[in-house]
C-alpha positions, 0 to 999 in steps of 0.5 A: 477471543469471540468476546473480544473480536466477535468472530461469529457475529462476523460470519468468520473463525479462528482459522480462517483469521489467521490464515489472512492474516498470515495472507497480508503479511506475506503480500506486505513483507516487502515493505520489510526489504524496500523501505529500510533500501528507500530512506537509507539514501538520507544517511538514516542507517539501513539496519535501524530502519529495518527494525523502525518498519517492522516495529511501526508495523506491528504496533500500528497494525495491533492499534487497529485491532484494538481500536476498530476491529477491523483486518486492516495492516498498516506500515510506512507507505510506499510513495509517501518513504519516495516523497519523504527521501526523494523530495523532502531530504534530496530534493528539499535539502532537509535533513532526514530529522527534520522530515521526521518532524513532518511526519509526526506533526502531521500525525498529531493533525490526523489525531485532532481531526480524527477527534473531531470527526473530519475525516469521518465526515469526508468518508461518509460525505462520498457517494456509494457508487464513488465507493465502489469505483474507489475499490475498482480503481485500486484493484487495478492499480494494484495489480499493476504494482504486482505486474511492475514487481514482477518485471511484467509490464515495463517502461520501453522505447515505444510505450510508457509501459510494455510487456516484458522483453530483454532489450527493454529491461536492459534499456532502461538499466542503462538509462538509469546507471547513466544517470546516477553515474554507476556501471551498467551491469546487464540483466539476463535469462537467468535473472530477471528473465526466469524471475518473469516466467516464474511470476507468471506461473504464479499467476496461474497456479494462485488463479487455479487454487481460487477457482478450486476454492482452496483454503489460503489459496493466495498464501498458497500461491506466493508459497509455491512460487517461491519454492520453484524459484528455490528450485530453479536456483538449484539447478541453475536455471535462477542466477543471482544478480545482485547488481540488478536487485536479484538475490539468493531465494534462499534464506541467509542466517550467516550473520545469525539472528539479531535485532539492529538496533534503532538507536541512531534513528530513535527520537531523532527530530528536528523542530528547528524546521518548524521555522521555515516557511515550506515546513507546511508545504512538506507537512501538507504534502504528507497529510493530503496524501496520507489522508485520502490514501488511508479513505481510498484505502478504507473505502475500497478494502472495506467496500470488498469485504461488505463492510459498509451499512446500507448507508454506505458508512463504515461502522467504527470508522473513527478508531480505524482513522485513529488508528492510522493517525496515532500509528503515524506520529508513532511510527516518526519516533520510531525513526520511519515515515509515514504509517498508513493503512496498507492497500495489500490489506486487501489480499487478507480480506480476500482469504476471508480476515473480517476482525481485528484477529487478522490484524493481530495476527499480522503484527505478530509477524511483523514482530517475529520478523525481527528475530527471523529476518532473512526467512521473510527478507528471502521472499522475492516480489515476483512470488507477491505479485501474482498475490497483488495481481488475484487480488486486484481481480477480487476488487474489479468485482465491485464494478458490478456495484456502479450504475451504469444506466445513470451516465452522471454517476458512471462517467465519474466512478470511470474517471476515478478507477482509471485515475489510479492506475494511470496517475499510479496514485489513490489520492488521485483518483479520489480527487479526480472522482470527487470533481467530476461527480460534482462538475458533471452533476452541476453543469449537467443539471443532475444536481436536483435529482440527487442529495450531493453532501455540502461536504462534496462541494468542499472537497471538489473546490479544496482538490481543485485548488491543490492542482492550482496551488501546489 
């Protein structure tokens, strides 16, 4: 095991790799329960998509440590499975097969500019201080997911976003039934409103562990609130509701343990899309954001980790970018959508995961979690939010990394870190960095004192006409 994953040459040990690994399992297992729920409403059958994310998940995550070595997960990404069922299938009219085309084809795009060093090119070509805030900008932004899991912060009346209150959940319930035509069944104290108080105290006790600096001090914190929902369930406190998403905190082995089977969505594509005209438009949807998901992703995880050389490069960059590339194409045979490095990865990375031993360890839950599913199907979001929300405060740190004496590097690097959280996307925080590091340094005339990469100025000008083009 040290000869293979080179544990003390990365300043780590076996227990210390299992137990983030263990730790981004735990922030990722959602995926297990939103995924099948999203790419259902296509007539993909829910029990064989189940079985198509774990497997994705796993095979994806161990390519990774094989490839790179790097603590890095993957699964199907959120926002890319919305696009995929949303827009794509929906909206488009395609089918749920022909959409899986796209995904692989582009997955086999990803493995020939992985091969020829593209996508590396592009990670390298951005500047240290753009990394840092690409690694600020998604600890916000991830903290904001484990503030929406949790009910925290909600859409309202007055605000587009808002702290949490009854009236407003309840608003925003019936707007919803009203408009896909279902009936208002309405939340209470005893659902959604202990679910808050409970993520809440999470948050609190998982910010007491670090501070203690106890081991597994994340994994701790989605334990222990988990149990007190248990707790509360028992004594009444928690009511499931599941008209509203709120179910039994405890596990359920009635039907047993079985695998779904995947047949009904294994293989399943359709290149008779292939002839249409907006296949590339759909296929570059998913390849542009897939790909700076998966940098911004890279950048900020590894960023975190001190990973980067001085150079600011990632070493083995290139298998890391395979892996996710190959995982891709892999994960549309399977019958799922786009696989992509996981930005959760980050919470395994905070326990202190450096190796592929961390990844290897979270594949093998994955796959475990075929045969145990209702255990990790029973772990609600309002336990993994106060995990998304510690380890978005763990990434704020690298702002100290920015310079804020050099304006023309820090309004950029600002740009981009509120781009993420505020577009609640990562593509689009790189994107909105990347043109205003070069715009401001050209009109600016700072150009001359720095060495910008030509490689910048193609990316600024291919960003600029996706937002005038697409």
């Amino acid at each position: 095991m040290e000869k293979f994953f080179k544990l003390k040459e990365n300043n780590t040990t076996v227990r210390t790799e299992i137990i983030a690994g263990i730790t981004t399992f735990m922030t990722m297992a959602y995926i297990l329960a939103v995924n099948p729920n999203i790419l259902s409403v296509t007539g993909m059958d829910h029990g064989a998509v189940f079985t198509a994310t774990a497997l994705a998940s796993m095979i994806g995550t161990i390519i990774m440590a094989l490839f790179a070595n790097y603590p890095f997960a993957l699964a199907p990404g959120m926002g890319l499975n919305a696009y995929f069922a949303y827009t794509v299938v929906l909206g488009m009219g395609y089918s749920w097969q022909a959409a899986l085309t796209a995904v692989f084809v582009e997955g086999l795009i990803f493995i020939v500019l992985s091969l020829t060093n593209v996508r590396e090119a592009i990670f390298n070509a951005i500047p240290m201080s753009l990394k840092s805030a690409v690694s600020v900008g998604i600890g916000l932004f991830i903290a904001f997911i484990g503030l929406q899991n949790a009910k925290i912060v909600l859409p309202n009346s007055s605000t587009v976003a808002g702290l949490y209150s009854l009236s407003a959940y309840n608003d925003n319930l019936k707007s919803a039934a009203a408009l896909n035509g279902t009936e208002f069944v309405a939340g209470t104290f005893n659902d959604v409103g202990i679910t808050v108080i409970l993520a809440v105290i999470g948050v609190i006790v998982t910010a007491v562990l670090v501070v203690r600096n106890v081991k597994g001090n994340i994994l701790w914190g989605i334990l222990t609130t988990w149990i007190l929902g248990m707790i509360c369930q028992l004594f009444g406190l928690y009511v499931p509701n599941p008209a509203n998403g709120f179910y039994s905190l405890f596990p359920d082995f009635s039907n047993g343990i079985s695998i779904p089977s995947l047949s009904p969505i294994f293989c399943k594509l359709d290149f008779s899309i292939l002839k249409s005209a907006e296949f590339f438009v759909i296929m570059f949807a998913f390849l542009f954001v897939d790909m700076f998901d998966t940098i911004g992703t890279l950048i900020g995880v590894s960023s975190k980790a001190n990973m980067l050389d001085k150079d600011g490069k990632l070493p083995h960059i290139k298998g890391a970018l395979m892996a996710d590339a190959v995982a891709t194409s892999a994960g549309a045979l399977l019958g799922t959508s786009t696989t992509t490095t996981f930005v959760e990865s980050a919470s395994g990375v905070s326990e202190g995961g450096r190796t592929g031993l961390t990844a290897i360890t979270t594949a093998v839950l994955f796959g475990l979690a075929l045969f145990l599913s209702p255990i990790f199907l029973a772990i609600p979001s309002f336990a993994t939010a106060p995990a998304l929300i510690v380890v978005g405060f763990y990434m704020l740190t690298n702002v100290v990394n920015i310079d804020f004496e050099d304006l023309a590097e820090a309004i950029p690097c600002y740009i981009c870190i509120g781009a993420m959280p505020f577009f609640y996307s990562i593509s689009e925080g790189i994107a909105m960095g990347v043109i205003s590091y070069v715009a401001i340094h050209l009109i600016s005339g700072k150009v001359k004192d720095k060495k910008i990469s030509p490689l910048m100025y193609v990316l600024a000008v291919l960003f600029i006409l996706k937002y005038l083009l697409l």
